[in-house]
PALO-740969 format. One record per residue (C-alpha): x, y, z; residue in three letters. Coordinates in steps of 0.2 Angstrom, whole numbers, padded with zeros to 4 digits, always signed. Example, Ala and Ser with C-alpha at 12.3 -4.5 7.8 and 13.67 -1.06 7.14 Angstrom:
<pts>
+-------+-------+-------+-----+
:     X :     Y :     Z :   r :
+-------+-------+-------+-----+
: +0062 : -0022 : +0039 : ALA :
: +0068 : -0005 : +0036 : SER :
+-------+-------+-------+-----+
</pts>
This chain:
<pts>
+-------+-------+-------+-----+
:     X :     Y :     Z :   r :
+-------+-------+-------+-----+
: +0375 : -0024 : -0736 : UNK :
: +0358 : -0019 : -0736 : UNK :
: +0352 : -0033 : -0719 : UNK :
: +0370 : -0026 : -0712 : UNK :
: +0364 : -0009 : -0710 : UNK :
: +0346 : -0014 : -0706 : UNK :
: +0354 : -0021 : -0689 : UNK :
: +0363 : -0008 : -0687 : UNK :
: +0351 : +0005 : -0686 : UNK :
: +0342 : -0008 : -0677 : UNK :
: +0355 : -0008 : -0663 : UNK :
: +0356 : +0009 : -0660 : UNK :
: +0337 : +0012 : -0658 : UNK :
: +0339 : -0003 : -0645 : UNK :
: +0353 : +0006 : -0637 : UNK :
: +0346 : +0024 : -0635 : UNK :
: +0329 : +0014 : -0628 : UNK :
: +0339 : +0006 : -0614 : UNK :
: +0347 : +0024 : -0612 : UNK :
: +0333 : +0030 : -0611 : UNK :
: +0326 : +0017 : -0599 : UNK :
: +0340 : +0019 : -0588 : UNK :
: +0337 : +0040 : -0585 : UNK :
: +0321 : +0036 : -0581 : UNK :
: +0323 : +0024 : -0568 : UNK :
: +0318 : +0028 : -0550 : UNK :
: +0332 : +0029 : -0537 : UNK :
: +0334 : +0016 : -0526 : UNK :
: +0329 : +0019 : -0509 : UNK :
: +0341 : +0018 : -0495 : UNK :
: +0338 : +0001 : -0487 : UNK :
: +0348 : +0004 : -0472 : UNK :
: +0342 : +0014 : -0457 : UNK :
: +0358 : +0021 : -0456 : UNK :
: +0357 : +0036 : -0467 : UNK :
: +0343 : +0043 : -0459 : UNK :
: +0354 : +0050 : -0448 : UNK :
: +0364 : +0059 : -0464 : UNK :
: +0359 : +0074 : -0472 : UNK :
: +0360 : +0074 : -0493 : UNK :
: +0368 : +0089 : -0496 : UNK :
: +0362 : +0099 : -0512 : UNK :
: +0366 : +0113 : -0525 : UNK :
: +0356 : +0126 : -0530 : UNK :
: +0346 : +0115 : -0543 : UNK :
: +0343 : +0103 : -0530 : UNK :
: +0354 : +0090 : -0536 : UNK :
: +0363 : +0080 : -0525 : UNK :
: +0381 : +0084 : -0522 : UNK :
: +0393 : +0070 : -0522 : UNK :
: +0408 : +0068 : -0515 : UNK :
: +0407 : +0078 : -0499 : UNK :
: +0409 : +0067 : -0485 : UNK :
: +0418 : +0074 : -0471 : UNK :
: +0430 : +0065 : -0457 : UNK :
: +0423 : +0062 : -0440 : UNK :
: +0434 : +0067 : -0425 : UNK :
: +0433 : +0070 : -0405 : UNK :
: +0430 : +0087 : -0401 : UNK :
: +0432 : +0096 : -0384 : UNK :
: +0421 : +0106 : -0376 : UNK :
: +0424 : +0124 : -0375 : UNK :
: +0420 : +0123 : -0355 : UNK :
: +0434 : +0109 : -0354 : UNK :
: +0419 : +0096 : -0350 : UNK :
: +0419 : +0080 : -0362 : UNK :
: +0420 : +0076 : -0379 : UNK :
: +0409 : +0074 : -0391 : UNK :
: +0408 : +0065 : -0407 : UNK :
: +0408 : +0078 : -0423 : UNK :
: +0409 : +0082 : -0441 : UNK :
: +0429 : +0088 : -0446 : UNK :
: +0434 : +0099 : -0461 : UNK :
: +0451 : +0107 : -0463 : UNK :
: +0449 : +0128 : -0460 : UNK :
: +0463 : +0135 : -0464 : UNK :
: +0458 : +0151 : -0452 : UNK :
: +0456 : +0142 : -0440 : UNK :
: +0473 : +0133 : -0439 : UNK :
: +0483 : +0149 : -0441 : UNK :
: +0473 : +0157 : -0427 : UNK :
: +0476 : +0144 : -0417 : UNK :
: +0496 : +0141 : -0422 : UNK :
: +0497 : +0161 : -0415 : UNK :
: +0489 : +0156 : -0400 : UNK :
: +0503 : +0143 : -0398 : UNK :
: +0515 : +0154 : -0403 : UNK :
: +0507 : +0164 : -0389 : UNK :
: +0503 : +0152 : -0376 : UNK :
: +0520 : +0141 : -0376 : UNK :
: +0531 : +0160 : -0377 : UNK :
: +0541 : +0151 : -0394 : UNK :
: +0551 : +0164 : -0408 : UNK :
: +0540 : +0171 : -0422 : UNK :
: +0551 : +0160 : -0433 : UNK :
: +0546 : +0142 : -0425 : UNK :
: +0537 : +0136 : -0438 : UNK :
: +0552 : +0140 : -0451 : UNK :
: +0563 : +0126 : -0445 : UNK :
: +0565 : +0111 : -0455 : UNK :
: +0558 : +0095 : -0444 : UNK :
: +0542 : +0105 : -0441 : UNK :
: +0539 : +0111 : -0459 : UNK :
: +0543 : +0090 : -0464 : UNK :
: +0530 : +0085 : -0449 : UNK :
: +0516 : +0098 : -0455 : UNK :
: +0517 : +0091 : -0473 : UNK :
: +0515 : +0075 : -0466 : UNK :
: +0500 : +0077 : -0452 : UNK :
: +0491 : +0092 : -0464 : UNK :
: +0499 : +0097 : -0481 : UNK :
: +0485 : +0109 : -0485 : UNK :
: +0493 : +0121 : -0469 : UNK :
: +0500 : +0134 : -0478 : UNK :
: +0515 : +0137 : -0463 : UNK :
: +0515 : +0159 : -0460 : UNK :
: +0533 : +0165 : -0461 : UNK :
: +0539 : +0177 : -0446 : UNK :
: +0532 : +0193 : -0452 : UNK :
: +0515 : +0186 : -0454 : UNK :
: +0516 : +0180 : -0438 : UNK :
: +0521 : +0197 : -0430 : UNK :
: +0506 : +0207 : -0439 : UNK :
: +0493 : +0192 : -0433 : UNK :
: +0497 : +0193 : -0418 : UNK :
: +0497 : +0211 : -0417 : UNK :
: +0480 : +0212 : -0427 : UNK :
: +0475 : +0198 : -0412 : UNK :
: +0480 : +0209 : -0396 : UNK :
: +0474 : +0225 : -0404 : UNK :
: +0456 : +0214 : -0405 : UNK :
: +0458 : +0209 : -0388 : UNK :
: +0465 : +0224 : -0381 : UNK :
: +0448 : +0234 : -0386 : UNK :
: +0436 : +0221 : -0382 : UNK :
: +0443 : +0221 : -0364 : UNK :
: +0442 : +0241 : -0366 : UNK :
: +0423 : +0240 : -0372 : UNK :
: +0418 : +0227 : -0356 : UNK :
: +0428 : +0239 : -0344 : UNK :
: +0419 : +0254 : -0349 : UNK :
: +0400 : +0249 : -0348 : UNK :
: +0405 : +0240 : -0332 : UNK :
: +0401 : +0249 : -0317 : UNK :
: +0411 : +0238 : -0306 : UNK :
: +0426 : +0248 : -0299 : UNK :
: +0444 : +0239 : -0301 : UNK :
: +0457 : +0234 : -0291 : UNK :
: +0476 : +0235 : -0297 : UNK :
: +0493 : +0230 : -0295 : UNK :
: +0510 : +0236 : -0300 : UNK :
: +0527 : +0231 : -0298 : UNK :
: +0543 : +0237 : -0306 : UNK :
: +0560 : +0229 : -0309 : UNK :
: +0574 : +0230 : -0320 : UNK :
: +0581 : +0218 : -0334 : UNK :
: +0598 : +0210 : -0336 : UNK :
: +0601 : +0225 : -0352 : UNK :
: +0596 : +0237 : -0339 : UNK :
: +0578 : +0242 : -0344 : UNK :
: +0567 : +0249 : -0331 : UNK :
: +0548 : +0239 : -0333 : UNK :
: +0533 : +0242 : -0324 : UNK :
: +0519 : +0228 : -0325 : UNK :
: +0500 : +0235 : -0322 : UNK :
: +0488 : +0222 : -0318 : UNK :
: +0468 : +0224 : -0315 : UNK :
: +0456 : +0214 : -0303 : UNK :
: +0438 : +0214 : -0308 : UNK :
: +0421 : +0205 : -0304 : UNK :
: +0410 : +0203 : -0319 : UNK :
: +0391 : +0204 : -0320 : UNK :
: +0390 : +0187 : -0317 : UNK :
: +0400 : +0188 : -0302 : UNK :
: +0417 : +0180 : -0308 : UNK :
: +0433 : +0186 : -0305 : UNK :
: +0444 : +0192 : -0317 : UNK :
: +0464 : +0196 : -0320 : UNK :
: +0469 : +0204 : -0333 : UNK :
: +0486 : +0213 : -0336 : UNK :
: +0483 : +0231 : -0345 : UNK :
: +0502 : +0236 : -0348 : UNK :
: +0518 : +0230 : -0348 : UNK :
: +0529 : +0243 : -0352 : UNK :
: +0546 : +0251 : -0349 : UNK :
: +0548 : +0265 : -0336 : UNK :
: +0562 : +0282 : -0336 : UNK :
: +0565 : +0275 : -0319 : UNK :
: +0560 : +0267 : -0300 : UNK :
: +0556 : +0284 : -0294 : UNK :
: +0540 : +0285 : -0286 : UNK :
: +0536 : +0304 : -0298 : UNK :
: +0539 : +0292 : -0312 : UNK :
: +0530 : +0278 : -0306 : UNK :
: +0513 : +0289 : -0302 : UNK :
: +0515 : +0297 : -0319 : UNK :
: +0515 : +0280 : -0329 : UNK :
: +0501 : +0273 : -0318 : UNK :
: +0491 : +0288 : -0324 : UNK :
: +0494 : +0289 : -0340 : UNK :
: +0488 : +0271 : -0342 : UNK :
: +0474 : +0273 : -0334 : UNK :
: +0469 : +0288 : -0344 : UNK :
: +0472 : +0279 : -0360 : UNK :
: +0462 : +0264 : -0354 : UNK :
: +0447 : +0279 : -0349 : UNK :
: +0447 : +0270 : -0329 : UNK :
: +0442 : +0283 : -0318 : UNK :
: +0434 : +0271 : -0306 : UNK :
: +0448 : +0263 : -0295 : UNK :
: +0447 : +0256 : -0277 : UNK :
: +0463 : +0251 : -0273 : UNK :
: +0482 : +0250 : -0279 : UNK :
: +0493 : +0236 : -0270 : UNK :
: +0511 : +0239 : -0270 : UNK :
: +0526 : +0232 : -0262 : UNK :
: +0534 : +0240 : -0248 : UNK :
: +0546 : +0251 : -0257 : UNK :
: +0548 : +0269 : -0251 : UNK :
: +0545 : +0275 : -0271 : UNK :
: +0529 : +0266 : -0272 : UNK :
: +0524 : +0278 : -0256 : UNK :
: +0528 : +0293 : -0265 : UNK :
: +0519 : +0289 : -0280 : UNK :
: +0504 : +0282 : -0272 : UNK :
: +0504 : +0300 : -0264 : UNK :
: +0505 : +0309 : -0277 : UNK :
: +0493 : +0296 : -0287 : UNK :
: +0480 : +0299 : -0273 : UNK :
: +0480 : +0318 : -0279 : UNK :
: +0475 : +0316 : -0296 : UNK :
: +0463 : +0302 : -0293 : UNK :
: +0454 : +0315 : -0282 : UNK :
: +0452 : +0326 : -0295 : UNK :
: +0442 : +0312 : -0304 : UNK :
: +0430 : +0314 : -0290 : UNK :
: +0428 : +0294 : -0292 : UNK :
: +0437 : +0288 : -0277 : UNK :
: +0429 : +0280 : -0261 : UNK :
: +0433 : +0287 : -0244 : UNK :
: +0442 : +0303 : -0252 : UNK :
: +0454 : +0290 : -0257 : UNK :
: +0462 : +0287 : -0240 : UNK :
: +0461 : +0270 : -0243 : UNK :
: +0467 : +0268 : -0260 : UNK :
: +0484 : +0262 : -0257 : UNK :
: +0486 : +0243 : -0252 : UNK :
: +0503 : +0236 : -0243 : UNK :
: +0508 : +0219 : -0251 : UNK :
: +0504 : +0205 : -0238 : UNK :
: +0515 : +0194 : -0247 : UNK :
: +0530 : +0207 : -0250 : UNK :
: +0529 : +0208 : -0229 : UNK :
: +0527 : +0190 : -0225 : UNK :
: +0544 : +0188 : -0237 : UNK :
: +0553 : +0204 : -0228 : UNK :
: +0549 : +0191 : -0212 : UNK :
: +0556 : +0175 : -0216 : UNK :
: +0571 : +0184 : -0224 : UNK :
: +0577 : +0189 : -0206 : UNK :
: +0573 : +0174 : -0198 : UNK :
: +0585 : +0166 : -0213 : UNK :
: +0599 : +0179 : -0208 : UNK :
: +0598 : +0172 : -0189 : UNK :
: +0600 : +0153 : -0196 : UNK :
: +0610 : +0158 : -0209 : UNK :
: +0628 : +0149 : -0203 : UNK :
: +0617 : +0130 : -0203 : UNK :
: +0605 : +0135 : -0218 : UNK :
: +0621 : +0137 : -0229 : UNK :
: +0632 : +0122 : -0220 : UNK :
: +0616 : +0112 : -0227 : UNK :
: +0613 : +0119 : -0244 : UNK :
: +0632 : +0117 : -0249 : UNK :
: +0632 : +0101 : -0243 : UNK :
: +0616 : +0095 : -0252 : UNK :
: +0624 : +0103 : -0269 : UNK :
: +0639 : +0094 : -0267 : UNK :
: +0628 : +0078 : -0266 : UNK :
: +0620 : +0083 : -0282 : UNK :
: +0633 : +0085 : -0292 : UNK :
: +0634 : +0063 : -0296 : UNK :
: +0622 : +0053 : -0299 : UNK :
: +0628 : +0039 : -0285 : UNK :
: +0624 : +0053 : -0273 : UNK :
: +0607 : +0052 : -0268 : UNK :
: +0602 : +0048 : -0251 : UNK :
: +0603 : +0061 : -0235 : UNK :
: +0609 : +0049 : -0223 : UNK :
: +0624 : +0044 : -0233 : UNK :
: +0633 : +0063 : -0227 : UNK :
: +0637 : +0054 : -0212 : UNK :
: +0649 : +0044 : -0222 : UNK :
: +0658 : +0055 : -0232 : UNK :
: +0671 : +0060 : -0220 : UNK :
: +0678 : +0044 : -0220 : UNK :
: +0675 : +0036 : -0238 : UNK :
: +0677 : +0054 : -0248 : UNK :
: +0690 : +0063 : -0246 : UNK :
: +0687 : +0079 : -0257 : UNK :
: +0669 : +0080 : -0247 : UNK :
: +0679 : +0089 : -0232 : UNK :
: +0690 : +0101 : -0244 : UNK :
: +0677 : +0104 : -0258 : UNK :
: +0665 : +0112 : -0241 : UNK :
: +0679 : +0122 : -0235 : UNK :
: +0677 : +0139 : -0233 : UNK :
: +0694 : +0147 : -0229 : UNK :
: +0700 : +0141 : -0212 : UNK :
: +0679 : +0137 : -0207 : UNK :
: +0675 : +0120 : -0207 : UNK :
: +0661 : +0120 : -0219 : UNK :
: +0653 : +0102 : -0215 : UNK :
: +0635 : +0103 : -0205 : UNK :
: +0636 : +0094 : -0190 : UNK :
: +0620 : +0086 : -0181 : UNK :
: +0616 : +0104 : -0174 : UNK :
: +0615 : +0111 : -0189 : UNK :
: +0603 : +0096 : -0197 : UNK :
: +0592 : +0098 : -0182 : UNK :
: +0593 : +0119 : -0184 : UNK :
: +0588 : +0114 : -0202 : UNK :
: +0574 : +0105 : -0199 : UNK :
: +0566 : +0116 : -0186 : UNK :
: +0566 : +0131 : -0199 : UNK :
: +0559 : +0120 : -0212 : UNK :
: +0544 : +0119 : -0201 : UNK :
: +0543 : +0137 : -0200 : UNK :
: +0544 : +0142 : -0217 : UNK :
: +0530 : +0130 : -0221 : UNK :
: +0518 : +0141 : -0212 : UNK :
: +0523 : +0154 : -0222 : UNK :
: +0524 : +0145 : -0238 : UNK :
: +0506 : +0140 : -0235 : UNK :
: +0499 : +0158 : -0228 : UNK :
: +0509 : +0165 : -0244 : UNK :
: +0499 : +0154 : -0257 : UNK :
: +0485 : +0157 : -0249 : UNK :
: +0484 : +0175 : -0249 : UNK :
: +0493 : +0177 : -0269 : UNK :
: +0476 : +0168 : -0276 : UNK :
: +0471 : +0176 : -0291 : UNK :
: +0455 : +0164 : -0294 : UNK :
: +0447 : +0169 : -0279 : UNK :
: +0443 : +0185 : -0268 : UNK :
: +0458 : +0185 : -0254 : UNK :
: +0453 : +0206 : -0245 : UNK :
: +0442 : +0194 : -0233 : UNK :
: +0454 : +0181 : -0228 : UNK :
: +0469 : +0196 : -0222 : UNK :
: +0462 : +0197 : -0204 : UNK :
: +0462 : +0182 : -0201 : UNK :
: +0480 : +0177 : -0209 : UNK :
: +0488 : +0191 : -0201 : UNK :
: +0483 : +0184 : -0184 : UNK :
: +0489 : +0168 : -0187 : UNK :
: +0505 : +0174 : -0189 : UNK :
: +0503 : +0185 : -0175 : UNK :
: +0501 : +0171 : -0163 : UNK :
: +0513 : +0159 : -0170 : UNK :
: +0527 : +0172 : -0167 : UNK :
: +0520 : +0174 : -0148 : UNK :
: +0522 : +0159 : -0146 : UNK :
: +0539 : +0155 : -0153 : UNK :
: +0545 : +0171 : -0142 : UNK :
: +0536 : +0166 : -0127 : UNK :
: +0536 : +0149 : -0126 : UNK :
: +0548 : +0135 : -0121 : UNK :
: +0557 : +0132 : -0137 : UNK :
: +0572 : +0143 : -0133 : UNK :
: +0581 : +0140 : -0151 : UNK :
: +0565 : +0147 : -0157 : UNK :
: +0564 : +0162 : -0145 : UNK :
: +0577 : +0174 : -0156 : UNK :
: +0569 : +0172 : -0171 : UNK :
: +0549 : +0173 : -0165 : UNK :
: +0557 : +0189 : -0156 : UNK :
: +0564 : +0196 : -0172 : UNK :
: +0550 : +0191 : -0184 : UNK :
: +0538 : +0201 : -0168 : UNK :
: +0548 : +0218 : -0171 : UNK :
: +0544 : +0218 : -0190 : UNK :
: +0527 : +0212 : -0188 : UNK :
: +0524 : +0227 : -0176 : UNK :
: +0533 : +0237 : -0189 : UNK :
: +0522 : +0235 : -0201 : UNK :
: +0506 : +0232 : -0194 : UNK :
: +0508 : +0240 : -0175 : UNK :
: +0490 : +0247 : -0176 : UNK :
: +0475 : +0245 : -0185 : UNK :
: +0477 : +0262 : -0189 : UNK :
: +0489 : +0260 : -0200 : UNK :
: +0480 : +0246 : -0211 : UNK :
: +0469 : +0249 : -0225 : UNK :
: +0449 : +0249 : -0218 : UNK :
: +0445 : +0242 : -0235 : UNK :
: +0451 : +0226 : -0227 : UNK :
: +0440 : +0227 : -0211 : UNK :
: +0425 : +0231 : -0221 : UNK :
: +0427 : +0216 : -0232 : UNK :
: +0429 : +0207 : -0216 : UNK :
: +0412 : +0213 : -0209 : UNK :
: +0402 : +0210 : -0225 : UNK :
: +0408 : +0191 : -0225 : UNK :
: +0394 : +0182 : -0221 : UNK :
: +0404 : +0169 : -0211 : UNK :
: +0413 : +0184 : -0201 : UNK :
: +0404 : +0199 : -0199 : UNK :
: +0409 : +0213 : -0186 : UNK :
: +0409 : +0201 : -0169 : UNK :
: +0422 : +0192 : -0178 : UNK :
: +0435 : +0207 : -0182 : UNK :
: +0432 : +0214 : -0165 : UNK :
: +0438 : +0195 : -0158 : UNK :
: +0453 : +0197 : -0168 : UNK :
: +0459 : +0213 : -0166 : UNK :
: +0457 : +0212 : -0149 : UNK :
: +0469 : +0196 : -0146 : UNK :
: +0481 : +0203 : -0158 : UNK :
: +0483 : +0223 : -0151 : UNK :
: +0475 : +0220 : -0134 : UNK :
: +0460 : +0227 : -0124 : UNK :
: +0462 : +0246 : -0126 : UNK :
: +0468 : +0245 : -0147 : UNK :
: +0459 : +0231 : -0154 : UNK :
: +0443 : +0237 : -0143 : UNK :
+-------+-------+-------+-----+
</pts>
């Protein structure tokens, strides 16, 4: 009993020196050159923290630029900003994420989001526009760039009058910027209310320093950029006394234009489109030269365009009419784009659009092309309606012409003079 306990205690002096041994034993170097290129991340006792390795994952720059290779970790902030933001950005009910497939997709791509109900939503993204909105509020009031705005109006299917108000900006750095301050609804389309909403925005928003207002052509926009002009001047911010401050819609006229050339082509332009539906209504129907061919092989195609006692079918004339028109509206299609950019400065560009389509209607009313003759004729009236002088257009857009670098004054002189002659463009 006595050599049994003997080796006993024997054994456990061995074991606490080979314990002992084994705390004091220097750490292993890293052989690889690999873990240079890691960082050992410690505690506040400078012990080495285990069991922290994070997930690598391709990251997009914020400019858009490439991606780059980075260090992931779950932040559960971040996700619901960005869920809003997609709630946000892809215009989806406050309630998306309470359907079944996506809360059964979410556990599976990332269990630890903790999906936010519809009401958490609403007050994020409240919280989220009341952020932004005085942000945009603090840039606009230590700028001392003066903005540009536009409004329109319209009403909903419920009935509900809106008015949108929408402001143009350059920023220090010289970029332009868009930004839509209100979107709210409106008494009426009165141009009393319509000046009265305008100013109260702008006095919530403290702007004092405005340079323009572009509206449509609408009679109540010309009354309330009236009375508008009035209370502006009290500000004693305006430029020119604010004779300038209200800016016809170039776009709004060009459209006024094509609609009264469509109402001179309207018996072909609607032979054509009923035709074309009537074609699109199968899945066999799909080539334009098969029309040719329905007279004889379908006999509904002759009843189904019938429009009382009218025969409704286009005839060659009518494709040929067609076609001609089409050409036309492309030049407005492309003048149109061109002058609605909202990523680019467009005041400098309106002399010059304006007589492009000045001479393009001359010379579909003077020239050979009689078919063309009635419609460059009737385009010419309201083209004169609208900008008979320069008079009546807004001298912001001659300066901007003159300080264009590519233009200057020789160049809006030239234009003016081919578009209103010798003795008013002079």
């Amino acid at each position: 009993m006595e050599d049994e306990h003997d080796y006993q205690e024997e054994l456990e002096t061995r074991t606490e020196i080979v314990a002992s041994n084994l705390r004091k034993r220097k750490a292993m170097e890293s052989r690889s050159y690999v873990w240079e290129h890691y960082e050992k991340i410690k505690d506040a006792n400078g012990v080495i923290v285990k069991g922290r390795q994070t997930k690598l994952a391709f990251q997009t720059n914020k400019d858009g630029g490439n991606t780059t290779l980075g260090s992931w970790i779950f932040d559960k902030d971040l996700a619901r900003e960005k869920y809003i933001k997609m709630i946000i950005v892809d215009e989806l009910p406050f309630r998306f994420g309470e359907g079944l497939g996506f809360k059964k997709f979410m556990a599976t791509v990332q269990p630890m989001f903790q999906i936010p109900s519809r009401w958490t939503v609403a007050r994020n993204f409240y919280g989220m526009y009341s952020l932004r909105r005085n942000e945009l509020k603090k840039s606009l009031l230590e700028s001392t760039q003066r903005l540009c705005r536009t409004t329109d109006t319209w009403t909903s299917n419920q009935r509900i009058n809106y008015m949108c108000l929408t402001a143009y900006f350059i920023d220090k750095d010289w970029k332009l910027h868009e930004r839509i301050l209100n979107f709210c609804p409106i008494v009426s389309h009165k141009g009393k209310a319509i000046s009265m909403a305008i100013e109260e925005y702008l006095v919530e928003w403290e702007i004092t320093r405005v340079l323009s207002i572009t509206v449509d052509n609408a009679s109540s926009n010309d009354v309330a950029l009236i009375k508008l002009k009035e209370r502006i001047d009290n500000w004693d911010t305006s430029v020119l006394n604010g004779e300038n401050l209200h800016l016809r819609c170039v776009a709004h006229i060009l459209n006024l234009f094509v609609k009264d050339g469509l109402g001179l082509f309207d018996g072909s332009i609607s032979k054509v489109r009923n035709a074309v539906k009537y074609v699109r209504q199968s899945p066999a129907r799909e080539y334009e030269r098969a029309f040719s061919r329905y007279d004889t092989q379908d006999p509904r195609y002759k009843k189904h365009l019938k429009v009382g006692n009218v025969d409704g079918r286009p005839t060659c004339e009518d494709w040929v009419t067609v076609r001609k028109f089409a050409s036309f509206l492309r030049i407005f299609y492309d003048l149109t784009l061109k002058i609605s950019g909202t990523s680019y400065v467009t005041s400098n560009i309106f002399l010059h659009e304006i007589y492009v389509v000045h001479s393009t209607l001359n010379d579909w009313t003077y020239g050979a092309n009689v078919e063309m003759h009635a419609i460059g004729k009737e385009m010419l009236e309201k083209f004169e309606k609208y900008w008979e002088s320069p008079a009546k257009m807004n001298n912001l857009l001659f300066i901007t012409v003159v300080l264009d670098p590519r233009h200057k004054l020789q160049f809006m002189v030239y234009m003016l003079r081919h578009i209103y002659g010798e003795d008013v463009g002079g």
